[in-house]
C-alpha positions in Angstrom: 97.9 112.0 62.0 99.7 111.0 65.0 100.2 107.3 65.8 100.6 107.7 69.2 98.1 105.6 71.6 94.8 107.4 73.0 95.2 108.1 76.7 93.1 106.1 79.0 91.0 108.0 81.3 92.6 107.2 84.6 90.9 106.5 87.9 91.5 106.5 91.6 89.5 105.0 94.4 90.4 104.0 97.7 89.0 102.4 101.3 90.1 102.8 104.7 91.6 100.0 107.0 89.2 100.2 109.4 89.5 96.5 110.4 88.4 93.8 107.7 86.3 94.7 104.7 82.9 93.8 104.8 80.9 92.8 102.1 79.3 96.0 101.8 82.5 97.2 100.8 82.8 94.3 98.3 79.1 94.7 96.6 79.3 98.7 97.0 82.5 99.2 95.5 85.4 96.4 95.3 83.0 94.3 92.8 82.8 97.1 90.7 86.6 98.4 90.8 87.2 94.6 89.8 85.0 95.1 86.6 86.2 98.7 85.4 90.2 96.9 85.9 89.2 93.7 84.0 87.6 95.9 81.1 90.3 97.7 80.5 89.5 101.0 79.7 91.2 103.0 82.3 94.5 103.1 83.8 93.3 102.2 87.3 95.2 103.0 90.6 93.4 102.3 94.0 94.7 103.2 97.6 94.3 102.0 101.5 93.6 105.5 102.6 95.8 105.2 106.0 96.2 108.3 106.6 92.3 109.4 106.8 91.8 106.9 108.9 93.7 108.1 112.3 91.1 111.1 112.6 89.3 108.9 115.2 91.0 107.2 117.7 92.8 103.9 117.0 95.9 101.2 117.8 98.8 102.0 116.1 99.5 98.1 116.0 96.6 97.1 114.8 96.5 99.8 112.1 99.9 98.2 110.8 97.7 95.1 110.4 94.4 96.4 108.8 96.7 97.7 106.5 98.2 94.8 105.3 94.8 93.0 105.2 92.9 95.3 103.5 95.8 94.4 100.8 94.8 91.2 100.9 91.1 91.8 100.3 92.0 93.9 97.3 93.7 91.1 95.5 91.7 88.3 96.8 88.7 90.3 95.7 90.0 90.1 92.2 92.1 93.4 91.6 95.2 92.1 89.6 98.1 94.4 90.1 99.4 93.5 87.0 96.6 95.2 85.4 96.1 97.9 88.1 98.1 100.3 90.7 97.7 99.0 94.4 99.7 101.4 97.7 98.7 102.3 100.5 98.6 106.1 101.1 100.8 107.4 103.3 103.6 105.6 101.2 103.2 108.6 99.1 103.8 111.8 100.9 103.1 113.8 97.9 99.6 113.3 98.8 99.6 115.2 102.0 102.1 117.7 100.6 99.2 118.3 98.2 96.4 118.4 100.9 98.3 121.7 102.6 98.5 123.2 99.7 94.8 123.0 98.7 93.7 124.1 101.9 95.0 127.6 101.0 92.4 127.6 98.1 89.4 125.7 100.1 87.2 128.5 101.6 86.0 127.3 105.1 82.6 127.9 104.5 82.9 124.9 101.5 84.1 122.7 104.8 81.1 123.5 106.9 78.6 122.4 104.5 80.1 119.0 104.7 77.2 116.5 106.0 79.9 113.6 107.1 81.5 115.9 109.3 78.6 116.4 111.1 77.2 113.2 111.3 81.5 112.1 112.3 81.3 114.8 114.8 78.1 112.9 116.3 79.8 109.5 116.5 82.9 111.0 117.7 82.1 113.2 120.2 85.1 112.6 122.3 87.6 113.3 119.3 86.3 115.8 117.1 89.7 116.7 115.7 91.0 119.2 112.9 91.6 116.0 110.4 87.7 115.5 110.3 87.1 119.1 109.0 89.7 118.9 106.7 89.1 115.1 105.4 88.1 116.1 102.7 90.7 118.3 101.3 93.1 115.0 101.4 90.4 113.2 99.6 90.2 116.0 97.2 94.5 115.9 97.4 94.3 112.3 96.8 92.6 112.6 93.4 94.0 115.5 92.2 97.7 114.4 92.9 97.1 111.7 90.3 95.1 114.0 87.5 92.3 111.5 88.1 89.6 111.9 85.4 86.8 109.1 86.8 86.6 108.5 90.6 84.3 105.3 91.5 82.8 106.7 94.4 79.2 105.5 96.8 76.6 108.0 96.9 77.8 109.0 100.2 80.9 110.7 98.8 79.6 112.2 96.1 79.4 115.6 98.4 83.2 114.9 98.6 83.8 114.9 95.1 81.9 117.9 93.9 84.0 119.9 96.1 87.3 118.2 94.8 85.5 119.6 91.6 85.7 122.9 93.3 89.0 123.1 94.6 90.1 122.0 91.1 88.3 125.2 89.5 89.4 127.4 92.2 92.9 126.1 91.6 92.8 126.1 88.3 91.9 130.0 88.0 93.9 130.8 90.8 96.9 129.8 89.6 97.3 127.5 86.2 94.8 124.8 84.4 96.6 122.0 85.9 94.1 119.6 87.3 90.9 117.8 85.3 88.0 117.9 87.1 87.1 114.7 88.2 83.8 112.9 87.5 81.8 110.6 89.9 81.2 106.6 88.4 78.4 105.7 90.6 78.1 102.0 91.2 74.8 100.3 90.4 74.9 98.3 93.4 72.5 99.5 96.3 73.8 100.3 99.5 74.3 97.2 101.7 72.7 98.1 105.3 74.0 96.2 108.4 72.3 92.9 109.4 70.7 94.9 112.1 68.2 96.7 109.4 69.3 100.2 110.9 72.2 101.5 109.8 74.6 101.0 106.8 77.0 98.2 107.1 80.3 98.9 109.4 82.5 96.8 110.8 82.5 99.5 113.6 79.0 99.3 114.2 78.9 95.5 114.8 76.5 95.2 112.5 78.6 93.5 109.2 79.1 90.2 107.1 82.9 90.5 106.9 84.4 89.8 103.4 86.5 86.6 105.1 84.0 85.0 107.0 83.1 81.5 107.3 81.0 80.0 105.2 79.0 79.0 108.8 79.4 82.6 110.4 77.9 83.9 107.3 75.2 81.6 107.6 74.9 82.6 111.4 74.9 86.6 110.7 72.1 85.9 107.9 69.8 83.8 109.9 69.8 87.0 112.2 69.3 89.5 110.3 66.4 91.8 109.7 63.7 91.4 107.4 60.4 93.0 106.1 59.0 93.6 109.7 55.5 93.3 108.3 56.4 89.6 107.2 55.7 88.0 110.5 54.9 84.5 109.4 54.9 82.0 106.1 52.5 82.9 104.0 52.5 86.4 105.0 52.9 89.1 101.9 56.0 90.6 102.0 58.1 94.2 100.1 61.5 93.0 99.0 61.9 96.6 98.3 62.2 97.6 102.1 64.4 94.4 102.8 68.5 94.2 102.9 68.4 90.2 102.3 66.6 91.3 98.8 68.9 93.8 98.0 72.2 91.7 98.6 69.7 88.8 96.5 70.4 91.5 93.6 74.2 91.4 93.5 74.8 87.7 94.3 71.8 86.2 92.5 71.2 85.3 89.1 68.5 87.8 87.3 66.2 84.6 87.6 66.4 84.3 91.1 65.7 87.6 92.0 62.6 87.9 89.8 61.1 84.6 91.0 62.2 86.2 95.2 60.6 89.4 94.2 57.5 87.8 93.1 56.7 84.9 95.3 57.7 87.3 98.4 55.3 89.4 97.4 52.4 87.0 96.8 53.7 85.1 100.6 54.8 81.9 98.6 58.5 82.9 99.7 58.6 82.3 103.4 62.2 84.6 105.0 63.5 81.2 106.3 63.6 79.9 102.6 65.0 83.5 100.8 67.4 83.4 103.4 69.1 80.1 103.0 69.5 80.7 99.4 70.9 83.6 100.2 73.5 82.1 102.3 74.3 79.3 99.4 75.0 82.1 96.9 77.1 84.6 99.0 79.0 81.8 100.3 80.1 80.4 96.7 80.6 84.1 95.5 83.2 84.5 98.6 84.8 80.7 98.5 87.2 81.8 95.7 88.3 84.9 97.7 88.7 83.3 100.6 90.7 80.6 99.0 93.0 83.6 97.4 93.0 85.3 100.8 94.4 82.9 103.0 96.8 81.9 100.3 98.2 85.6 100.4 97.9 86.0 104.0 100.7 82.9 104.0 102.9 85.0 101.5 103.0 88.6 103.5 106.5 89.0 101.1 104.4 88.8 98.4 101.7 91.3 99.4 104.6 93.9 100.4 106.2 93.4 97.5 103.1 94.3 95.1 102.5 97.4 97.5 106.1 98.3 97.2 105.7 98.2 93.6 102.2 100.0 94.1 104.0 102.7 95.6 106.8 103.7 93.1 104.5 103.6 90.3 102.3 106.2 92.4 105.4 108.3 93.5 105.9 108.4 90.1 103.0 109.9 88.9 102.1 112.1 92.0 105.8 113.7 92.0 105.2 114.3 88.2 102.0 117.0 89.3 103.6 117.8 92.4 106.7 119.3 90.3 104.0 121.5 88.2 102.3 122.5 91.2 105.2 123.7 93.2 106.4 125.4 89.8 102.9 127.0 89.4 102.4 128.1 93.1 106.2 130.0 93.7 107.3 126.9 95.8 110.5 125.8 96.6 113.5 126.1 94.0 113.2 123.2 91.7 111.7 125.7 89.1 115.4 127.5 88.9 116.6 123.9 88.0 117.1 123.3 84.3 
């Protein structure tokens, strides 16, 4: 029997620096990648996905930033990169290397049925560029290059990762069974919509609580935001199903809470004034510890380049191991002629 140590499944997830995490982000996803790290049953690597995020227009300057701060976010959040892999993207080249190659086993009709593209085609009219089609092929590459097993992914991107699934078959009976294929971890947090009611939360969109806010902006943005719209006045009955105050309630409250919210909204006991100011008092002393990590990092910049300089060998390490078999596999280059 052998006494070597059972592989841990490994997982990859990443965000894009789109210009300060919001607590969508945090509820949705971060929360959770804290949890799966902190449990440790996985060998955990997670990414700022740079390079999918110049497919719509943006500063180059202020990409450099975002960058850096979405680093921040990811350790202030609770992601300890002693315990887990932290880079940003485009460090890693093998990932884009990848991406070409996959494109030659991604049929284009598997592109088209893509709903983000469409609905990314909408929003950018003025800049519907060849890197939105093929988004997902570097999502797929990002995955892949690492031999992921689990990817924690929203239930928006789960159209994503069935056809990284895809172009892992294809590849795999194409050339050689060198890739798993990966298997969604859904979170059990709910989407977070914007404060607005309408849309899902984006910093883009205007419509977010961003991760670093104050503790009196936060109270500001919730104050504002959109409720049951048949809940007009105390004592009116209200459905903390249809309400986005209720749903962030569920990941900030305790289990108590939420059931006495869900029931005394329901009866009209709860008035929105009320279920909102609670809300604000338990957001705000879920985000006081990160903002007190944040701003202590944001004072240390060597120290958050040095963890994604670290981030990035361990990576380059792993994604030139795969790249090696891939290039060997496909006819590539001439490192197979190398002993």
């Amino acid at each position: 029997m052998s006494d070597q140590p059972k592989q841990k499944p490994r997982i990859l997830s990443g965000m894009q620096p789109t210009g300060g995490l919001h607590i969508g982000n945090y509820l949705g996803a971060l929360k959770n990648w804290v949890n799966l790290v902190n449990a440790g049953e996985h060998e955990a690597l997670f990414c700022i996905v740079d390079a999918h995020a110049i497919t719509i227009d943006y500063d180059p300057q202020q990409l450099k930033q975002r960058i850096l701060d979405a680093a921040v976010s990811y350790i202030a959040a609770g992601l300890d990169p002693e315990k887990c892999t932290i880079f940003v993207q485009s460090d890693v080249p093998q990932h884009t290397e990848l991406a070409w190659y996959l494109s030659a086993v991604t049929p284009m009709g598997d592109l088209n049925r893509m709903t983000q593209f469409k609905e990314k085609s909408d929003e950018h009219k003025e800049n519907v560029n060849a890197g939105l089609f093929t988004y997902p092929i570097l999502m797929a590459a990002d995955i892949l290059v690492y031999r992921a097993t689990v990817v924690p992914v929203g239930d928006d991107q789960v159209q994503h990762l069935e056809l990284t699934r895809e172009i892992a078959r294809r590849f795999n009976h194409r050339f050689k069974a060198l890739f798993p294929e990966p298997k969604p971890l859904l979170s059990a947090a709910p989407r977070i919509m914007g404060v607005d009611g309408k849309t899902k939360m984006s910093k883009s969109r205007g419509n977010s609580i961003d991760l670093l806010d104050t503790p009196k902006a936060v109270e500001k943005k919730i104050k504002s935001a959109f409720t049951d719209p048949n809940k007009l006045r105390q004592g009116d009955a209200g459905n903390p199903d249809i309400c986005n105050i209720f749903t962030i309630h569920k990941s900030v409250s305790s289990p108590a809470e939420v059931e006495q919210i869900d029931r005394d909204c329901r009866s009209g006991a709860l008035g929105c004034g009320t279920c909102k100011a609670l809300l604000c008092t338990n957001l705000n002393r879920e985000l006081d510890p990160i903002r007190e990590r944040a701003a202590a990092l944001g004072a240390d910049r060597k120290r958050v380049l040095e963890i994604l300089d670290n981030g990035r060998e361990q990576a380059t390490r792993l994604a030139e191991r795969t790249m090696r078999d891939v290039r060997k596999t496909m006819g590539l280059g001439t490192g197979h002629y190398k002993k």
